[in-house]
N, C-alpha and C positions, 0 to 999 in steps of 0.2 A: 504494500500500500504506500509505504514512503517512494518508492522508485519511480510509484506512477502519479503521487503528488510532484514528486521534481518533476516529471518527464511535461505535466501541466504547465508549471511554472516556467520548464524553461520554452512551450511552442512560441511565446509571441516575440521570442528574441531571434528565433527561427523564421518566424513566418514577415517580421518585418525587417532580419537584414537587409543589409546596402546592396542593390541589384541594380543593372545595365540598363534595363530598359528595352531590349533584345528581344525580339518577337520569339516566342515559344513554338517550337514543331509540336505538332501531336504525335503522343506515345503510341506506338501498336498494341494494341490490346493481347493479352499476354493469359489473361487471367485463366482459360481454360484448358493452355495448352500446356499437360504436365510436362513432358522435354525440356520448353523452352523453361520455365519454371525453375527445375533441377540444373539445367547451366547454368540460369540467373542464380542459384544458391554456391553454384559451387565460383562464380564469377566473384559473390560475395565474401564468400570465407577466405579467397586467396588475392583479392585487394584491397578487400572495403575494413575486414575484421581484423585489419596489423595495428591500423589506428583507431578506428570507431568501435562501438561496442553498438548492441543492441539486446539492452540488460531487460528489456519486456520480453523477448523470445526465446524462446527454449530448443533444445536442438530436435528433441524428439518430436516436434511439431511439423520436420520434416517427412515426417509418415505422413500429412496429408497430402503431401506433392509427390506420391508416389516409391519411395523410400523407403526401404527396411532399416531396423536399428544398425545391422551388420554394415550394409553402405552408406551410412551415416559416419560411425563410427572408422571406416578403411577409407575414405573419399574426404571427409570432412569434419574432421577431426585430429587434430595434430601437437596432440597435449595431453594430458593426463585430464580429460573432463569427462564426465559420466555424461550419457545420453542426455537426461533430467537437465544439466545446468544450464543457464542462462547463456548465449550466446555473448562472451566479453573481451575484450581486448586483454592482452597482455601488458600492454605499452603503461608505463606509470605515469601519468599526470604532471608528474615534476618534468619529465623528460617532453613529453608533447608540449610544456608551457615555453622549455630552451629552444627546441625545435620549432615549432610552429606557431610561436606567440601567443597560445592558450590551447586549450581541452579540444579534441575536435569531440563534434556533437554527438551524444547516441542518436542510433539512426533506426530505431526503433517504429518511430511512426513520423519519418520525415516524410514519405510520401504522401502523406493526408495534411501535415504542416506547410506542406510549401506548396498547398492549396492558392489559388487566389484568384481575381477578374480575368487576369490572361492568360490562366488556363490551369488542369492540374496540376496536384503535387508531381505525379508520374510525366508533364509536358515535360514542367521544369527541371527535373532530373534529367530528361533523355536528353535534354536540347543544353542544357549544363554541361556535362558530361561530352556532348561532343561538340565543343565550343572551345575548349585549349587553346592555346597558340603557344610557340618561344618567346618571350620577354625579357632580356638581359636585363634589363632594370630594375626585375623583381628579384629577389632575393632568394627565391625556390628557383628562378628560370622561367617560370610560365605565368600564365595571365589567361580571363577567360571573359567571354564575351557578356556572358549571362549574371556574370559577379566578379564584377572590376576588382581588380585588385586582392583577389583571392589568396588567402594565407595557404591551401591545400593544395601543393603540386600535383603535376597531371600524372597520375599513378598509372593510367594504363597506355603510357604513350610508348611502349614497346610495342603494343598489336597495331595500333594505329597510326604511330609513327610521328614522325616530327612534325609542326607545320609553322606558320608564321603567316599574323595577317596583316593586310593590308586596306590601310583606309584611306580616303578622299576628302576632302575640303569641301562642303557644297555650301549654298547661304542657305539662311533660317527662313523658309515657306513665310513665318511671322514678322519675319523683323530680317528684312535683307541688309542690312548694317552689322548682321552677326553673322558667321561661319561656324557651321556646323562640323565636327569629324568624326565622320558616317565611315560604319566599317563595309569594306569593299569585297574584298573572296580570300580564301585561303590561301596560299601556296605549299605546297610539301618540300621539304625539307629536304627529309629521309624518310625511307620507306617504312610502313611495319611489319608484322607478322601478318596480321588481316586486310586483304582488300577493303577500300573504304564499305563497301555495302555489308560486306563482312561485319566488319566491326557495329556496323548501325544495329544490324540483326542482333551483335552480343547484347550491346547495350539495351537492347528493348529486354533481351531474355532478365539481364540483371534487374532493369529499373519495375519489370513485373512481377521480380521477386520481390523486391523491396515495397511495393503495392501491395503482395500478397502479406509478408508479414506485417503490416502497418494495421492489418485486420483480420487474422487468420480465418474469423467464423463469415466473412463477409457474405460468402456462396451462402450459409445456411441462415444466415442472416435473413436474407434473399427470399431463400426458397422458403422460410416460417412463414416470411411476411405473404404471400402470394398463399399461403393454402389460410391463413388469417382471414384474408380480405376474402379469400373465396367464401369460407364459412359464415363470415360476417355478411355475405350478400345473400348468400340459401337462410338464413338466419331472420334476416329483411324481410326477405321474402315471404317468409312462412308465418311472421308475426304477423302481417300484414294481413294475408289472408285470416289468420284464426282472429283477428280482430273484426275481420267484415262479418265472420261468420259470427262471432258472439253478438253484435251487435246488431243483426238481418233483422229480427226480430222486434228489437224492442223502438219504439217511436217516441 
């Protein structure tokens, strides 16, 4: 209960960090396809879970993506933790605050936190996530389109590869006395391990894991509500009539 009071306390430092401005792609829906699911977990545990924790999930919760304890425990798992524990980082706090100039966030239920007008939590991860670039002037090396100035280097730029953007100078639509610096396209670097389309495909698999944990019971969520509403309408319905019927009679 204390974990999920912080995990409260800390969304709206999540949900209103400093962001780009950056149009959001939409995520590929992910949710049904167990495959893709079980790569987005194991995407998770060998980049996401060096630094981030995700101290609401448990590892055995990967039985409902299709997963036996045994490939849980041979695939994903690389520690002495029991099935049962909590899905957590290693990494001590003191070291992420030298390195990274504070804690990176549990990521627990960032997918539903970084909710907002211009689109989901899952837009914003995917369109995040493949928005890197090179930046020598950052301190990590990298910089990202979607969150300027990003303390989190680009962990998976081995599959994806290097790249660096380039922006343009246009004037402000509002006020042609200001110049705008609009980003323009990418260029590659160096190459990665995955074809661009490649990599897009991981990323969806990963950011539909990170959707899935953010709400494990969602599908059943779903599916109560829907036989709810059904019963609730046969229910209407039959009061309805046994009301006409008590009532045919009397004047």
């Amino acid at each position: 209960m204390k974990k999920f009071l912080a995990m409260l306390l800390l969304l709206p430092s999540l949900v209103f960090a400093s962001e780009g401005g950056f149009p959001l792609e939409r995520a590929p829906d992910r949710s049904n396809d167990m495959t893709a699911l079980q790569n987005g977990a194991k995407l998770f545990v060998n980049y996401c879970l060096n630094c981030h924790g995700a101290s609401l999930m448990r590892y055995n919760r990967l039985r409902d993506i299709g997963l036996t304890e045994e490939q849980i425990k041979q695939n994903l798992m690389f520690t002495a933790e029991k099935v049962g524990d909590v899905m957590k980082t290693t990494m001590a706090p003191k070291d992420a605050k030298e390195w990274f100039g504070g804690v990176p966030p549990d990521l627990s239920v960032i997918a539903r936190a970084k909710s907002s007008g211009d689109g989901t939590g899952a837009d914003y991860i995917y369109t995040y996530l493949r928005t890197y670039y090179r930046d020598e002037g950052r301190s990590t090396g990298w910089n990202n389109l979607v969150y300027p100035n990003v303390g989190m280097p680009h962990v998976l730029w081995e599959l994806q590869g290097q790249r660096t953007a380039k922006f343009v100078d246009v004037k402000d639509p509002h006020d042609p006395a200001k110049v705008i610096h609009r980003f323009d396209k990418f260029e590659q670097l160096t190459p990665g391990t995955m074809k661009q389309a490649e990599f897009d495909a991981a990323i969806a698999d990963l950011v539909g894991f990170m959707q899935y944990m953010s709400e494990p019971v969602r599908d059943t969520r779903i599916r109560l509500g829907v036989i709810i509403l059904i019963f609730l309408g046969i229910f209407t319905v039959a009061a309805w009539r046994l009301n006409a019927a008590y009532w045919k009679d009397i004047k």
